[in-house]
N, C-alpha and C positions, 0 to 999 in steps of 0.2 A: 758700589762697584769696586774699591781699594780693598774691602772687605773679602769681597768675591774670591778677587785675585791671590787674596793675601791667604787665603783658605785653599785655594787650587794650587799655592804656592806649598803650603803647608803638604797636602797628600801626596805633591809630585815626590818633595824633598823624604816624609815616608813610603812610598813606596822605592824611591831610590836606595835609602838605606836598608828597606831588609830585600833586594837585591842584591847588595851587596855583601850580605851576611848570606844568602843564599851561594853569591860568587866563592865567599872565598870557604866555603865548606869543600868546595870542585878543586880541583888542582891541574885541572887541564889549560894550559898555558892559550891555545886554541880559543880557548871558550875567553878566557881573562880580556884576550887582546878584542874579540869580538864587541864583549861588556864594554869595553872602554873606548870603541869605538859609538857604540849605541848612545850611551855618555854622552858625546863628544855631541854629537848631533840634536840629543836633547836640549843640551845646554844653547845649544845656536838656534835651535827653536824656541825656547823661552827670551833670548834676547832679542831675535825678529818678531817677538809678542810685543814685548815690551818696548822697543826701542824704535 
């Protein structure tokens, strides 16, 4: 099960980075603040997993 997690852990954190290499190829400030709102709520969803 620590396995599981630890691998769902792994695709979230790659799929997060080439989001973010997608992000900053854009320059629309608009969009930056949206992404990092998304972020934002990701991140509270992995800790209301975990926590």
């Amino acid at each position: 099960m620590t396995q599981t997690a630890t691998d769902s852990l792994t695709k979230a954190f790659a799929l997060t980075n080439m989001t973010q290499t997608a992000t900053d190829t854009l320059t629309s400030r608009d969009f930056r603040s949206y992404q990092h709102d998304s972020d934002s709520h990701r991140q509270s969803d992995l800790q209301r997993l975990f926590f």
